[in-house]
N, CA and C of each residue as an Amber inpcrd file, in Angstrom:
protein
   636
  60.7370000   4.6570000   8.9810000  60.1510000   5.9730000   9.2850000
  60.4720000   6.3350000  10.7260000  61.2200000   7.6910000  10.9010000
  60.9010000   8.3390000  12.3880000  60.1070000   8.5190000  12.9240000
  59.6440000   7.6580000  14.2300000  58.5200000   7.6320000  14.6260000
  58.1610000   8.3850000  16.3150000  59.6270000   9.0810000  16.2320000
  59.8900000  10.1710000  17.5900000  58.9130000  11.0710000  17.5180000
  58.8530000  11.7350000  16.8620000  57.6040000  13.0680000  16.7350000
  56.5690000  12.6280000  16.8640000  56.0020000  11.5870000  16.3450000
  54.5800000  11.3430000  16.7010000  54.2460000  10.7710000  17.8130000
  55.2470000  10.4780000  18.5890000  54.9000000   9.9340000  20.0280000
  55.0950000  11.0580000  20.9460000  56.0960000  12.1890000  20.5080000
  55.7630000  13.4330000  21.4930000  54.1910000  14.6560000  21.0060000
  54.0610000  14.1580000  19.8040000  52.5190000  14.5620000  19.4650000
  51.8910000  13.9590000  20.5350000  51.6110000  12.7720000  20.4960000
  50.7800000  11.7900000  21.4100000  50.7670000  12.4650000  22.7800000
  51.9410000  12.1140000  23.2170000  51.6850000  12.6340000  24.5580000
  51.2430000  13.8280000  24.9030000  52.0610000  14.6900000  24.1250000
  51.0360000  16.3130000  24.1640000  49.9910000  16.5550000  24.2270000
  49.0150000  15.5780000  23.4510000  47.7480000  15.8760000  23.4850000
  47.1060000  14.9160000  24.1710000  47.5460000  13.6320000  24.4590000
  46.8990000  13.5060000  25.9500000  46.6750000  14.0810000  27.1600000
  48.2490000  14.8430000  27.5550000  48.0450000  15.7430000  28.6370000
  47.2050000  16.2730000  28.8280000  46.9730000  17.3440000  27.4320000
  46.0290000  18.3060000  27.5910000  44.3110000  18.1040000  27.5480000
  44.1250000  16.8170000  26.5160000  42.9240000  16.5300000  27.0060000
  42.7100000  15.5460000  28.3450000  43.5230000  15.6780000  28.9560000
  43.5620000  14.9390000  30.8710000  43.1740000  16.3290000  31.1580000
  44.0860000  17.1280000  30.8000000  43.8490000  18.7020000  31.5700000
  41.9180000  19.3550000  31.2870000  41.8810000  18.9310000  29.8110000
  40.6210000  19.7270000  29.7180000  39.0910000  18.7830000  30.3140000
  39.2300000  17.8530000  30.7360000  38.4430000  16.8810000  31.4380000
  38.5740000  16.8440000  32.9580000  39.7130000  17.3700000  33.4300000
  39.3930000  17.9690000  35.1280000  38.6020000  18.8310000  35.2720000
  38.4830000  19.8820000  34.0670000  37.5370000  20.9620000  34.1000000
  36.3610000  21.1860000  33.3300000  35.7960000  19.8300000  33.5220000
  34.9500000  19.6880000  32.8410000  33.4640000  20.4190000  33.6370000
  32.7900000  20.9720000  33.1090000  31.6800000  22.0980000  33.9400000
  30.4530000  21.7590000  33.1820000  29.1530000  22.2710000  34.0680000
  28.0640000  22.1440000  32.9580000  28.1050000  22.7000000  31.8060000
  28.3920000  24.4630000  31.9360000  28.6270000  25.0860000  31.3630000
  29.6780000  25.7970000  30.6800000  30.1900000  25.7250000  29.2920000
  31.3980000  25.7980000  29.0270000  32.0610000  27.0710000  29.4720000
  33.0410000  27.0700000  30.2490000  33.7260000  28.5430000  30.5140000
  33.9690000  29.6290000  29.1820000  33.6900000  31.1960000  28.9750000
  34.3630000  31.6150000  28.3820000  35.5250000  31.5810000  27.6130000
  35.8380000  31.6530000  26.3050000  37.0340000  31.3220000  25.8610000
  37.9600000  32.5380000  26.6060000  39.1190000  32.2100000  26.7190000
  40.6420000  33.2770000  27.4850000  41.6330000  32.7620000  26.4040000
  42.2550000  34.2130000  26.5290000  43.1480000  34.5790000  26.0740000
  44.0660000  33.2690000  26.1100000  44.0370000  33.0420000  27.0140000
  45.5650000  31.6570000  27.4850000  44.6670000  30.6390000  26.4260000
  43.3910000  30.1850000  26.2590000  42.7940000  28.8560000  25.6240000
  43.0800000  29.3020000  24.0760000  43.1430000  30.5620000  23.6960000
  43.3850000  30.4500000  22.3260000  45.1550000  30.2610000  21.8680000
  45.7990000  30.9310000  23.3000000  46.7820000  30.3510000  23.2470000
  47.3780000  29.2980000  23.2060000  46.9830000  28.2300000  24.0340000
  47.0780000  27.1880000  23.6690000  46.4540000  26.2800000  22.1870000
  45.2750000  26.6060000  21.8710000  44.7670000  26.0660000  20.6860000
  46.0640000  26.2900000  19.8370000  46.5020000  27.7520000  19.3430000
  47.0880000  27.9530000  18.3430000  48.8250000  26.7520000  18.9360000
  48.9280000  26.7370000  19.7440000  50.3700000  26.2110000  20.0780000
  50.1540000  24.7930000  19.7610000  49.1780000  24.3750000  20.2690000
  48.5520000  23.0330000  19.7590000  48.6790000  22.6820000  18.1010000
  47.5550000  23.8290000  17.6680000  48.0320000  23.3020000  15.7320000
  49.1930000  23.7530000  15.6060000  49.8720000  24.4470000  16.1210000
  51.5850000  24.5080000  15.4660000  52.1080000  23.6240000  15.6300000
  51.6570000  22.7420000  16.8340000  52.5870000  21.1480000  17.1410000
  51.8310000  20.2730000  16.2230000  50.5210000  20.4200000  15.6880000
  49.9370000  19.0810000  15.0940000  50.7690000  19.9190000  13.4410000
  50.8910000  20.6060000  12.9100000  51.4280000  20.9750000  11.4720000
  52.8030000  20.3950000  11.2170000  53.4090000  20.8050000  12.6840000
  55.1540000  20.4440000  12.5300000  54.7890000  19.3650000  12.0590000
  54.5160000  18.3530000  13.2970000  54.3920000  17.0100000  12.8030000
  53.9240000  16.6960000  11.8580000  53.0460000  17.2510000  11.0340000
  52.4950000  16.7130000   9.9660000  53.4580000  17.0820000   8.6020000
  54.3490000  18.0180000   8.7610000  55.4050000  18.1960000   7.9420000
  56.3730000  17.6160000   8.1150000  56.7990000  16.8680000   9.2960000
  57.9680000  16.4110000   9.4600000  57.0990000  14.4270000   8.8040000
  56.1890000  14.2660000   8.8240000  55.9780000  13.1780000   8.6810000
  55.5260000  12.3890000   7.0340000  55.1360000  13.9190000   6.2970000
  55.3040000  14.2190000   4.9300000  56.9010000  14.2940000   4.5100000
  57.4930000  14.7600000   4.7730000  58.7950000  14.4960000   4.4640000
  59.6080000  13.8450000   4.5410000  58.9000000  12.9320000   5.6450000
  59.9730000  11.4490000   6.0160000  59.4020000  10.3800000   5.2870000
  58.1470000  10.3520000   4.6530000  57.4530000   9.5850000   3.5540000
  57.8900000  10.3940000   1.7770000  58.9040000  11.0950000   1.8170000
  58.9560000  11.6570000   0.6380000  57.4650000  12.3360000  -0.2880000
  57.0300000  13.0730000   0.5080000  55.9870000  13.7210000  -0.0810000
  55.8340000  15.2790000   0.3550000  56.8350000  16.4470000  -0.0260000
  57.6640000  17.1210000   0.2900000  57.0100000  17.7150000  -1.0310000
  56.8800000  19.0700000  -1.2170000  55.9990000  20.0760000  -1.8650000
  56.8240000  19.5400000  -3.8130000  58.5740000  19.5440000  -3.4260000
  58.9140000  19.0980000  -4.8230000  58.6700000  18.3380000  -5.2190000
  57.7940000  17.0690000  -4.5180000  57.3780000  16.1230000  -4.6960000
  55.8890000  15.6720000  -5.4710000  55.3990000  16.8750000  -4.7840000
  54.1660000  17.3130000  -5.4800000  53.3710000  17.0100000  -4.0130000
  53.8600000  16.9940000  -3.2420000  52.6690000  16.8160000  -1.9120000
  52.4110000  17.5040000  -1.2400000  53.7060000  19.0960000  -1.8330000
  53.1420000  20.0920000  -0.6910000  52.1410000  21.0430000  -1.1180000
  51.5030000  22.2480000  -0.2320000  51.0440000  23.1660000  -0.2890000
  50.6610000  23.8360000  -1.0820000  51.8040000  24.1780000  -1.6000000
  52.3060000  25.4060000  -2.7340000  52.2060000  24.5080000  -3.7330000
  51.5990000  23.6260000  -3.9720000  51.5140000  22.8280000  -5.6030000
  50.3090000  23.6200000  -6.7290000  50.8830000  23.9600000  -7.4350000
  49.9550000  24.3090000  -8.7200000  49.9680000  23.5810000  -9.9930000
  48.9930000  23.9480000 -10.0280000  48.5470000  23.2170000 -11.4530000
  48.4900000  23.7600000 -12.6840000  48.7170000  23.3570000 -13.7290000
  48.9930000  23.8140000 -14.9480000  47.8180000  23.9170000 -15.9320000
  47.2490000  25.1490000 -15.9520000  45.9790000  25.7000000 -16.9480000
  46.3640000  25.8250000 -18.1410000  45.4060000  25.3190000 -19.1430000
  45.5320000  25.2020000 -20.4430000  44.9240000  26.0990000 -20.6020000
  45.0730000  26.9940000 -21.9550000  44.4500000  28.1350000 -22.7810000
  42.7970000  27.6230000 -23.3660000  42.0310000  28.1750000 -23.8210000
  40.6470000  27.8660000 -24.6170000  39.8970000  27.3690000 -23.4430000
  38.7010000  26.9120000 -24.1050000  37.5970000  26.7670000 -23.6040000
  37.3520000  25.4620000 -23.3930000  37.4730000  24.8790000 -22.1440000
  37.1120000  23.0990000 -21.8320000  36.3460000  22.4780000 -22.4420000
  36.7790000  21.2780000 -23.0070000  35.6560000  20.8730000 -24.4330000
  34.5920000  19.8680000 -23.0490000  33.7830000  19.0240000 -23.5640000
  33.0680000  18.1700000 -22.7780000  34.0860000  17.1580000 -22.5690000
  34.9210000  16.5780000 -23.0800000  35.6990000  15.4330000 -22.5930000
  36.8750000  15.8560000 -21.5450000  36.7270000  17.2560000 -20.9980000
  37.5680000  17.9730000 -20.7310000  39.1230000  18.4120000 -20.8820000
  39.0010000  18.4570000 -21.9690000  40.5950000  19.1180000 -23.1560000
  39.8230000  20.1400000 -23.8960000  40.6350000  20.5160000 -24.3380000
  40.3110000  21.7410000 -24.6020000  39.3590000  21.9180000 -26.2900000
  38.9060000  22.4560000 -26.2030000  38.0020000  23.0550000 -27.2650000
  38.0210000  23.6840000 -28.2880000  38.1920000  23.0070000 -29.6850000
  38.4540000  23.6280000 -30.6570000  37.4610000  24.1940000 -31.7250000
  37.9830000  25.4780000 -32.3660000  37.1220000  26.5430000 -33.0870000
  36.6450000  25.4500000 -33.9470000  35.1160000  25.4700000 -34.2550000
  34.9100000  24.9130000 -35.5700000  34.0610000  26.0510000 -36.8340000
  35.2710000  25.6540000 -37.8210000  34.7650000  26.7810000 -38.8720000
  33.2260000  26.8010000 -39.1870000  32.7990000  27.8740000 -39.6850000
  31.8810000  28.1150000 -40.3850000  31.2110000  27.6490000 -41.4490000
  30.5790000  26.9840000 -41.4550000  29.9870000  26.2600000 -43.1770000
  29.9930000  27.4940000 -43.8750000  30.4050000  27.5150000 -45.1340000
  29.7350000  28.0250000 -46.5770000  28.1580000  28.0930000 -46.7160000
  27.9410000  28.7620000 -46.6950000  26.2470000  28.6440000 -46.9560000
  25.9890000  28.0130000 -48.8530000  24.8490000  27.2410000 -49.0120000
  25.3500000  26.2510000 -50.4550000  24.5260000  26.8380000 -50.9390000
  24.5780000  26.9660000 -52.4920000  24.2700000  27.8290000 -53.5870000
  22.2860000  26.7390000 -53.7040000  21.5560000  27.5770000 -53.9140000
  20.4950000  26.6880000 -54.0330000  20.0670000  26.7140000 -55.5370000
  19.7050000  25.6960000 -55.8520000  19.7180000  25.4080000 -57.1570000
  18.8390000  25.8980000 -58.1360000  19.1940000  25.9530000 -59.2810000
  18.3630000  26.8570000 -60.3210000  16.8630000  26.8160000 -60.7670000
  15.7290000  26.5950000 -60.1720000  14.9550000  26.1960000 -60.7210000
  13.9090000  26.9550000 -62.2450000  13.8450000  26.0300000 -63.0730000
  13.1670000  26.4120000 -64.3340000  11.9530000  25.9660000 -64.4750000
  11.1790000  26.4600000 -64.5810000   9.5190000  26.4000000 -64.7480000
   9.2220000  26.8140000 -65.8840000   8.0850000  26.0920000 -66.9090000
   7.5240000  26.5370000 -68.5750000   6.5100000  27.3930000 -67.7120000
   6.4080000  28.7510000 -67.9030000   5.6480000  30.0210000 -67.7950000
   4.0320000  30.0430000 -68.6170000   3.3210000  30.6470000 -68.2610000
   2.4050000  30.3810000 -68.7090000   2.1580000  31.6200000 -70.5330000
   2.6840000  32.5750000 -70.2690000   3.2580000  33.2370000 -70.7430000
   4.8430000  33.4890000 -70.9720000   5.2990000  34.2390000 -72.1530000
   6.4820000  34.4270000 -72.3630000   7.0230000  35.5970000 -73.4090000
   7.8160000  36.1370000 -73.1880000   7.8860000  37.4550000 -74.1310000
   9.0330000  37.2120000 -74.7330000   9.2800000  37.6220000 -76.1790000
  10.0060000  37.2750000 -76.6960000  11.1070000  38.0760000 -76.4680000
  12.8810000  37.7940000 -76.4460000  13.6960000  38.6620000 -76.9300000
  14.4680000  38.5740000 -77.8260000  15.6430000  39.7820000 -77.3960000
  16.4470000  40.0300000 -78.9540000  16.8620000  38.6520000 -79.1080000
  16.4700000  37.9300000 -80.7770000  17.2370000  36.7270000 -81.4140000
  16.3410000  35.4620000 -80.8310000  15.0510000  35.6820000 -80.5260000
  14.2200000  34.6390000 -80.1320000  13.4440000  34.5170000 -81.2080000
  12.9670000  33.6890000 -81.3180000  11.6070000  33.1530000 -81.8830000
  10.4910000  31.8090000 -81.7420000   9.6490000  31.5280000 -82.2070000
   8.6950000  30.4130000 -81.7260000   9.3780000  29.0180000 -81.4750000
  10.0290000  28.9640000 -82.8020000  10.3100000  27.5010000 -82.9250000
  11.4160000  27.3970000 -81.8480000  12.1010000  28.3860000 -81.4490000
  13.2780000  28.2770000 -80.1880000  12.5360000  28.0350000 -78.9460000
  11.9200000  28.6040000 -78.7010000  11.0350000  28.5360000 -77.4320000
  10.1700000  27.2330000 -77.2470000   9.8860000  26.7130000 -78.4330000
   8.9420000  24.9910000 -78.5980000  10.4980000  24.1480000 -78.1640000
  11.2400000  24.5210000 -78.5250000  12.7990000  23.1980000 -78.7350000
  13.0390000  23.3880000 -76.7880000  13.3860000  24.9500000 -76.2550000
  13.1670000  25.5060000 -75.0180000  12.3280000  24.4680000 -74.1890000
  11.3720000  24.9120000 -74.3310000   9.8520000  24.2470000 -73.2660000
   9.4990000  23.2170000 -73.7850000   9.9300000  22.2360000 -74.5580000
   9.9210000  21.0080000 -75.1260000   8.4190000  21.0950000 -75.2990000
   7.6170000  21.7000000 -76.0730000   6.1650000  21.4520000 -76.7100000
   6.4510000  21.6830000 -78.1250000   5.2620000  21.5340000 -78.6410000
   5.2270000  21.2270000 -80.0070000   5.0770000  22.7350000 -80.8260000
   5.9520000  22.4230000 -81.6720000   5.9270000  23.8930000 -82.5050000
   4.5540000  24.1630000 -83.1200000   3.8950000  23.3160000 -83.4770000
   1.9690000  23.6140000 -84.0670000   1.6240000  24.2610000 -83.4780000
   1.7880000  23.1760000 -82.1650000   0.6350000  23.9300000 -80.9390000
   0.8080000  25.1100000 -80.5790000   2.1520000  25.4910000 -80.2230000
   2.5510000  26.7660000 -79.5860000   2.1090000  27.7200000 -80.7750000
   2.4060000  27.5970000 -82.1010000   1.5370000  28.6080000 -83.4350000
   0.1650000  28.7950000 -83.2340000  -0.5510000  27.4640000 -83.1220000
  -1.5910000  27.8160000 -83.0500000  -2.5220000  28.3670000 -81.7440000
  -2.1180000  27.9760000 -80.5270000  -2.4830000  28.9920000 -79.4490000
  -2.1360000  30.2150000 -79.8930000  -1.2620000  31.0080000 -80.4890000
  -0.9740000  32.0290000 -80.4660000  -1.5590000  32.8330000 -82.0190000
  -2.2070000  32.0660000 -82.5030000  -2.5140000  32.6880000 -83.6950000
  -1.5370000  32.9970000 -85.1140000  -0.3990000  31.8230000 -84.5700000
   0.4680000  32.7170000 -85.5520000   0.9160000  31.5980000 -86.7890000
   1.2020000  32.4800000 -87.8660000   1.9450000  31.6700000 -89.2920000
   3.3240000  31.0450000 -89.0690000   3.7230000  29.7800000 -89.4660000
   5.0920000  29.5560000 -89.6680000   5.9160000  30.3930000 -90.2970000
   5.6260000  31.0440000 -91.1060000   6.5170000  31.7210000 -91.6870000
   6.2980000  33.4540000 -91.3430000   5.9430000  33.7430000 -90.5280000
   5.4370000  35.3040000 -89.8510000   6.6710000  35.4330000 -89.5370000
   7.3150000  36.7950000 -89.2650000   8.0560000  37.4770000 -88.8900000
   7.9850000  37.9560000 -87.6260000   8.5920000  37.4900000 -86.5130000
   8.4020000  37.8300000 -85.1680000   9.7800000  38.4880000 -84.0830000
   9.3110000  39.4200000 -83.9080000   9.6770000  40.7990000 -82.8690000
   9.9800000  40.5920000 -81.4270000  11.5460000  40.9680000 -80.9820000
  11.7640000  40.8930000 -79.6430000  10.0880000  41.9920000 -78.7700000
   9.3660000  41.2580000 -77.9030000   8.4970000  41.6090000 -77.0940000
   7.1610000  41.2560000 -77.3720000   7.3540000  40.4920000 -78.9940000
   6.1290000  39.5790000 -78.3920000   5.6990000  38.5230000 -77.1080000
   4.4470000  38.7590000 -77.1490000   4.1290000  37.7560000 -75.9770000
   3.5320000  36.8540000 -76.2510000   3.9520000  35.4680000 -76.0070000
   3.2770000  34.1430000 -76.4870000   2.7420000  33.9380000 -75.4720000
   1.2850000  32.8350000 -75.4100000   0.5520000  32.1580000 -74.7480000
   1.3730000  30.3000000 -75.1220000   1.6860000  30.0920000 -73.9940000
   2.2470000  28.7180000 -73.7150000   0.9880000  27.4990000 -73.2710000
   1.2010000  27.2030000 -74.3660000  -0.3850000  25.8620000 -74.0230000
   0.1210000  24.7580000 -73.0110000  -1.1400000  24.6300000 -72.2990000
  -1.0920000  23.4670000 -71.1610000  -1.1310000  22.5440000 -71.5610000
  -0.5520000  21.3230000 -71.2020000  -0.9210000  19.8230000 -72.1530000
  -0.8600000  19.6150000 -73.0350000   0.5000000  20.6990000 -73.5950000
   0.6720000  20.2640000 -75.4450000   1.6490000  19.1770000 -75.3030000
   1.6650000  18.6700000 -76.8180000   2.4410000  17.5850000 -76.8630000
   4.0290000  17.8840000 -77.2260000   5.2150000  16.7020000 -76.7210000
   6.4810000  17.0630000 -76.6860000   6.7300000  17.6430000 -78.1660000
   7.9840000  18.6190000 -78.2850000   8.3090000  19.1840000 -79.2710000
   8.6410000  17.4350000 -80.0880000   8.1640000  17.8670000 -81.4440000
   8.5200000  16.9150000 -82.6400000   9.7400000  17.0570000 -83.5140000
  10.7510000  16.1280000 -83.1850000  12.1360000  16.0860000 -83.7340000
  13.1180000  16.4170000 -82.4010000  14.6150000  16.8680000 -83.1730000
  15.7200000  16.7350000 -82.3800000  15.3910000  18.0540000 -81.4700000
  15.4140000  18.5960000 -80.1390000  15.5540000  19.8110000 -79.6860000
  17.2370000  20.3040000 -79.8420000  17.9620000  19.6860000 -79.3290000
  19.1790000  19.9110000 -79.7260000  19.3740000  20.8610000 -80.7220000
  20.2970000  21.6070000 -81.4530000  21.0680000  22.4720000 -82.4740000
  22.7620000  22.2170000 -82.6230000  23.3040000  21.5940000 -81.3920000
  24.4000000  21.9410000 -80.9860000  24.8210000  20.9380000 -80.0740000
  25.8170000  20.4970000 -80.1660000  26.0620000  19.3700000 -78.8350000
  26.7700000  20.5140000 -77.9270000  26.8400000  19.8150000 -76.5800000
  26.9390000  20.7610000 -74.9830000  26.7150000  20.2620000 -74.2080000
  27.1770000  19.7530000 -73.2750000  28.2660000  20.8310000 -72.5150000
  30.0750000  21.4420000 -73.6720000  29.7850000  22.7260000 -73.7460000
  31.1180000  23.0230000 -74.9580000  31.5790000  25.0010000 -74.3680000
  32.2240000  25.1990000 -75.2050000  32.8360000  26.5580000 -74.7350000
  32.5010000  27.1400000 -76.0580000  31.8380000  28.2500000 -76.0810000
  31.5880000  29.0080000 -77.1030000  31.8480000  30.3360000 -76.8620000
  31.7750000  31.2000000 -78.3350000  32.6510000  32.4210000 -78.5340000
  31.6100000  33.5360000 -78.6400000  31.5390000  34.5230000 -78.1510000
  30.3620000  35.4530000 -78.2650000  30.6200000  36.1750000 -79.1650000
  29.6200000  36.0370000 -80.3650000  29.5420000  36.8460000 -81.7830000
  29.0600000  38.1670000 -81.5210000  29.5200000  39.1730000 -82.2590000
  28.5900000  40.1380000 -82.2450000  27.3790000  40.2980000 -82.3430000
  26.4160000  41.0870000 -80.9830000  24.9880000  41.1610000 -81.3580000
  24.8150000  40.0510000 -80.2910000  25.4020000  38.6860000 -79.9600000
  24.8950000  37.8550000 -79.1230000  24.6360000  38.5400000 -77.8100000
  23.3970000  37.3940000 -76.8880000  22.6470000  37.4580000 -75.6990000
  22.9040000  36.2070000 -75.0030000  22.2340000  36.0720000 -74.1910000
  21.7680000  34.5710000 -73.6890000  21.0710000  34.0900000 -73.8170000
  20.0590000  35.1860000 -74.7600000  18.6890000  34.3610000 -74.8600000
  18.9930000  33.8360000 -76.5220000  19.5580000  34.6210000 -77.3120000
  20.0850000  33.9780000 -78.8750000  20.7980000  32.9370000 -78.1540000
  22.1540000  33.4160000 -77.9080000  22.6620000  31.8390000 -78.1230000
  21.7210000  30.9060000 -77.5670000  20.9400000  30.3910000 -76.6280000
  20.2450000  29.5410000 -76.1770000  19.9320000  29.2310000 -77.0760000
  19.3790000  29.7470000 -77.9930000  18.9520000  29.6750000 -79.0270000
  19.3830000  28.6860000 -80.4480000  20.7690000  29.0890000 -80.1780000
  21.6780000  28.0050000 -80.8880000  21.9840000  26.8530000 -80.8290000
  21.8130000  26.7750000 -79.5050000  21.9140000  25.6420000 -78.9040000
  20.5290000  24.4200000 -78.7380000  19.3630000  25.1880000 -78.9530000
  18.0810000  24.5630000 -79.1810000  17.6920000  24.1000000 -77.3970000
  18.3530000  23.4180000 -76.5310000  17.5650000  22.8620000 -75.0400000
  17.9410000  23.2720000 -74.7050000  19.0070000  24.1800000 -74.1330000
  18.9800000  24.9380000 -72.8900000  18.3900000  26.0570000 -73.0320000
  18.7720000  26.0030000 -71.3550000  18.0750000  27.7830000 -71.0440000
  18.8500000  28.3940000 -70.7510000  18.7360000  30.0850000 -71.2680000
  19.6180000  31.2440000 -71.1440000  19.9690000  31.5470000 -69.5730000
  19.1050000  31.3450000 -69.0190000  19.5130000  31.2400000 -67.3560000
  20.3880000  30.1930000 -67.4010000  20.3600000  29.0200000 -67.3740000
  21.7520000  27.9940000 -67.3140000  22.8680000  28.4700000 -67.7570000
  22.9470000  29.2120000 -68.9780000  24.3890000  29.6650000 -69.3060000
  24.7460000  30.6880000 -68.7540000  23.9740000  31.2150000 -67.8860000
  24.3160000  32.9280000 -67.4270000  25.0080000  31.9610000 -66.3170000
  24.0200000  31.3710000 -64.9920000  24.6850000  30.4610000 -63.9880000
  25.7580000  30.0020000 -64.1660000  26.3180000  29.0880000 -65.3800000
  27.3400000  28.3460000 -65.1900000  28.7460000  29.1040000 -65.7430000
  27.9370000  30.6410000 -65.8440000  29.0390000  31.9530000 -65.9910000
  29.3030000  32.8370000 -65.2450000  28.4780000  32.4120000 -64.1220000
  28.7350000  32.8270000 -62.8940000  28.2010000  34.8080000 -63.0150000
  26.7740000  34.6660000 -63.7840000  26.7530000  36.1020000 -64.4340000
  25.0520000  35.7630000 -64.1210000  24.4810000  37.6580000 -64.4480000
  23.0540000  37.6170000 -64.6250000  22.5760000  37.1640000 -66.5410000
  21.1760000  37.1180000 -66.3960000  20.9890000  36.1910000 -67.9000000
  21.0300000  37.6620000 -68.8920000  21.0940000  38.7040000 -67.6390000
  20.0830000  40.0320000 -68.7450000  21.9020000  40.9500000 -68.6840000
  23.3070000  40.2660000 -68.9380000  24.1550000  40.7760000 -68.3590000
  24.8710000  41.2680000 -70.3660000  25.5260000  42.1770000 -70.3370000
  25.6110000  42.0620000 -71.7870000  27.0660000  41.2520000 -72.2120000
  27.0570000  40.7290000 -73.2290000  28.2920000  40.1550000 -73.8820000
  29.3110000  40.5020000 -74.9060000  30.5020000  40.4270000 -74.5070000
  31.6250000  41.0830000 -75.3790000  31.8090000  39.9440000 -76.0520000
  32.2110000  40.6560000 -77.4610000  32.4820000  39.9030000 -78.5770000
  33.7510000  39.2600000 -78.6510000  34.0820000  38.0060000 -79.4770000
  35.6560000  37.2280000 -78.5640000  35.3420000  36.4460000 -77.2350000
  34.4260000  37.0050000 -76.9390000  34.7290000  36.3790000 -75.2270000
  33.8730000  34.9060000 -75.1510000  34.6900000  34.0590000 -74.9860000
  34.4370000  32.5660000 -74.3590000  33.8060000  32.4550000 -73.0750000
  32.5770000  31.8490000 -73.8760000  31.8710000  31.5660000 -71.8250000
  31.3850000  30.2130000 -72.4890000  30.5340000  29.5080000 -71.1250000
  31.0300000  27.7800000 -71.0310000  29.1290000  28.0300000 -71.1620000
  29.0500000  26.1850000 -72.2280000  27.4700000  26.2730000 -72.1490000
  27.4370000  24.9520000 -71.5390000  26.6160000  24.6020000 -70.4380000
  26.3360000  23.6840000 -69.7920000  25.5160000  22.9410000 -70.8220000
C-alpha cells in the first residue's frame, strides 16, 4: 500500500492543530471567513485521502465500496423473513350442511302419503294413523296436515323401496317429494341438494338426476 498521502495528511493536520493551540483563548473567537476556509480545504484533503486510500485497497465504487452504490429493490410487499410476500388466495367459503329434522307437523304433497312419510321419519305407520285419526285404507290429498307423534316407535319393516345411491329418470307428473317417495328413506331435500336444485323446483320428463 502507498503510504505517501497519509503521511502528508499527517503532517497537515498537525500543523494546523500546532496553529490552532497558539491561539488558544478563553473565549472562542468568532468564526471568519478564512476558518471556514480552511475547514473546507481541510475536508477536501481528509476525502482525497480517503479516496486515494480506498482505491489503493481495491474498494473503488465498481467494487462496491463507493458512494454511488445502490441497491437492488425487489417488487411486493416484504414478507416477515424479509423476501418478499406472496398473495394468498382466498378460501371458498364451504357449503354448510343439510340439516333434516322430523317436524312436528307436516303437510302433505303432490304423490305423498302416510305410509311414505312413516318409511321418511322412520316411525311407525300405526302410530302416525292413529295420531292422526286416520284409516289405512283412506284416500289422502296433497295438503293434508299430519300430526307427527313424539316417541313413536321405529317404522316396522324395510324403509327402503329402491336401492341408492342410483340415477333415475323423471316420469311424467314426478316431484321430489313423489320420487322420495319411491325410494322409501330419503328425503326430497337430499335429492334436490345432490342436484344442485331447490326441492320445490319443477321436473322435466326424460331428465336424469342423481338420488343420493
Amino acid at each position: 500500500m502507498n503510504r505517501k498521502p497519509l503521511v502528508v495528511v499527517a503532517l497537515i493536520v498537525s500543523a494546523m492543530l500546532l496553529s490552532a493551540c497558539r491561539q488558544a483563548a478563553s473565549v472562542a473567537p468568532p468564526a471568519t471567513q478564512g476558518d471556514a476556509g480552511a475547514q473546507s480545504q481541510l475536508e477536501a484533503i481528509l476525502n482525497a485521502a480517503g479516496t486515494q486510500t480506498a482505491q489503493a485497497g481495491g474498494l473503488g465504487p465498481e467494487q462496491g465500496g463507493g458512494a454511488n452504490e445502490t441497491a437492488e429493490v425487489g417488487t411486493g410487499t416484504p414478507g416477515a423473513s424479509g423476501g418478499l410476500a406472496t398473495a394468498t388466495p382466498t378460501p371458498k367459503p364451504t357449503e354448510e350442511p343439510l340439516e333434516l329434522t322430523v317436524p312436528d307437523k307436516y303437510t302433505l304433497q303432490k304423490g305423498e302419503f302416510p305410509y311414505c312419510i312413516a318409511r321418511r321419519f322412520n316411525i311407525n305407520a300405526a302410530e302416525l294413523l292413529n295420531a292422526n285419526g286416520l284409516s289405512p285404507n283412506g284416500v289422502f290429498q296433497p295438503g293434508l296436515t299430519l300430526t307427527i307423534p313424539k316417541n313413536a316407535a321405529q317404522f316396522d319393516g324395510e324403509r327402503s323401496l329402491a336401492a341408492h345411491p342410483t340415477d333415475y329418470t323423471v316420469q311424467s307428473g314426478d316431484t321430489f317429494y313423489s320420487i322420495a317417495c319411491k325410494f322409501g328413506d330419503v328425503w326430497p331435500e337430499e335429492i334436490a341438494t345432490a342436484n344442485n336444485t331447490k326441492v320445490t323446483a319443477e321436473l322435466n320428463a326424460g331428465e336424469v338426476i342423481k338420488i343420493p
